[in-house]
C-alpha positions, 0 to 999 in steps of 0.5 A: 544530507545533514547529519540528522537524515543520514542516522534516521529510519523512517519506520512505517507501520499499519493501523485499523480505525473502527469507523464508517467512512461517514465518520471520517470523511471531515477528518479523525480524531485522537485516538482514532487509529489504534496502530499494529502492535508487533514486536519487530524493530528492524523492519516496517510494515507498510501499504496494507490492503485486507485480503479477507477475514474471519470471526476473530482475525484480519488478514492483511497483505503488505510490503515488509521492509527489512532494512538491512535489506533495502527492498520490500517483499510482500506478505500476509500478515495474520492480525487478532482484531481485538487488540489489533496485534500481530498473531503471524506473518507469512511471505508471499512473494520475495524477489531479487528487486522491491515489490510493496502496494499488493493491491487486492480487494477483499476475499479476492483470490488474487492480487497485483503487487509494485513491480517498477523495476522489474519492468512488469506489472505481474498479478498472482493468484492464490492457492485456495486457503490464500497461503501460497501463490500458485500462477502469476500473469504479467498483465503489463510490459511496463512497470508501473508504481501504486497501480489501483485497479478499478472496474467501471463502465464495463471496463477495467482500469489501471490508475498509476504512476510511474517512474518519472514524476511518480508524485505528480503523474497520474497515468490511466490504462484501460482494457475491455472485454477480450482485449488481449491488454491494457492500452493507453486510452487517453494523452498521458499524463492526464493530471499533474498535480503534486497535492492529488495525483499519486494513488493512496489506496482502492476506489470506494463508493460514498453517498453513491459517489466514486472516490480515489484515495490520494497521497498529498506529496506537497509537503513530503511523500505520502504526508496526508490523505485527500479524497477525490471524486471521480466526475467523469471517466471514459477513454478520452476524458478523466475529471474529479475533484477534491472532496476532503483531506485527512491527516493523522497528526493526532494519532502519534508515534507513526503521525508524520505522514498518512500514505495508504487509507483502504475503505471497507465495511465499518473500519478503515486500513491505514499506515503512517510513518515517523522518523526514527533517529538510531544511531548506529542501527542504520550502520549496522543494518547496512555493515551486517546484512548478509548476517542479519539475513541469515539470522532472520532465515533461521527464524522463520526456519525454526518459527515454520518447523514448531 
């Protein structure tokens, strides 16, 4: 590690582009991705899926990482979609290890976070106005890494990786109607491949094709986007094929990678990243925790109590 890389953050955040798929599908433009604006300097705000909206917000789930705590958390971010600003923040599971990708779709009451070390894949569902999880089930005794879950063929199917080679593995499970749990279907890993392996975001429909999101780890984890569409599923065979890659160069400052793209009707839910150099920040965020998770407790206390 060169001195550069031990002073540098890597400081993710979310992004929202106004757009049909149809418009992207070739590539983005500059100025496509409008970026969360938030006041926050010791965190980041990464794998955004909508839980559902209204008239004048978006609510997005996320993994926020502190970063003098070293691990994410899951929360629901409250975004005004005029400006794309961030109106509030609530946390919706913090646990002693890192949670992050809260896989959900839209106006789901329910949702399946990252969980790898805790050896479990867990979904949580949610109290009716989706402000507080009130039961969790444990789906599957393994922890898995960005699970996507897709429902085809009668059937509902787990798309991951895991913890050896999570970016050039793909594993597939699968569970049918009154099975009691998911099952390996197939020889795992059905595809290694470093360029169109790891989950990027839900499967979306376009032109009547199937399409999985996918991170392009060649050049480093998460750096852009490809869509594959799915040619063939059942429990002995997966096939797809590379349809289109897109990267966000030109919508700077969190530019150097494109990790998370979630499709849906008439815009699109995306992060990036960009390296940050603050010296001594990473020092103090690492000397300090236990203060600085202190004063972040009395915030949100003193936030709760207005």
């Amino acid at each position: 590690m060169n001195l550069k890389q031990k002073f540098t953050i890597i400081t993710y955040n979310i992004g929202i582009i106004q757009k049909n798929i149809d418009d992207v599908i070739n590539g983005i433009s500059k100025g496509d991705i409008v970026w969360l604006k938030h006041k926050y300097k010791d965190r980041y705000f990464a794998d955004p899926f909508l839980l559902y909206q209204d008239e004048n917000n978006y609510y997005i789930l996320v993994e926020e990482y502190l970063f003098w705590e070293e691990r994410g958390k899951i929360t629901l971010l409250t975004v005004e979609k005029k400006e794309f600003s961030l109106k509030d923040k609530k946390v919706i599971i913090e646990e002693l290890y890192h949670l992050s990708y809260p896989f959900c779709e839209e106006n789901s009451d329910n949702f399946i976070p990252e969980a790898y070390m805790s050896g479990e894949v867990t979904k949580y569902y949610l109290s009716d106005d989706k402000s507080k999880v009130v039961k969790k089930e444990v789906i599957m005794k393994e922890g898995l890494i960005d699970q996507t879950i897709l429902k085809y063929n009668e059937q509902e199917w787990i798309f991951t990786a895991k913890g050896v080679s999570p970016k050039t593995q793909l594993h597939i499970f699968s569970q049918k109607p009154g099975d009691e749990k998911f099952i390996q279907t197939m020889n795992n890993p059905v595809k290694t491949d470093i360029k169109t392996t790891r989950p990027a975001g839900r499967f979306f429909y376009w032109k009547y094709k199937l399409i999985r999101p996918v991170q392009d780890c060649e050049k480093r984890y998460g750096h852009q986007i490809k869509l594959m569409e799915v040619l063939k599923l059942n429990s002995h065979i997966y096939d797809e094929r590379e349809i289109a890659t897109i990267n966000n160069e030109n919508n700077p400052p969190y530019n150097e990678t494109f990790h998370t793209f979630n499709v849906y009707e008439g815009f699109i839910i995306v992060d990036g990243s960009h390296d940050y150099v603050r010296f001594p920040m990473k020092l103090i965020y690492k000397k300090f925790t236990p203060l600085m998770r202190e004063i972040d407790r009395l915030k949100e206390r003193f936030k709760s109590s207005k």
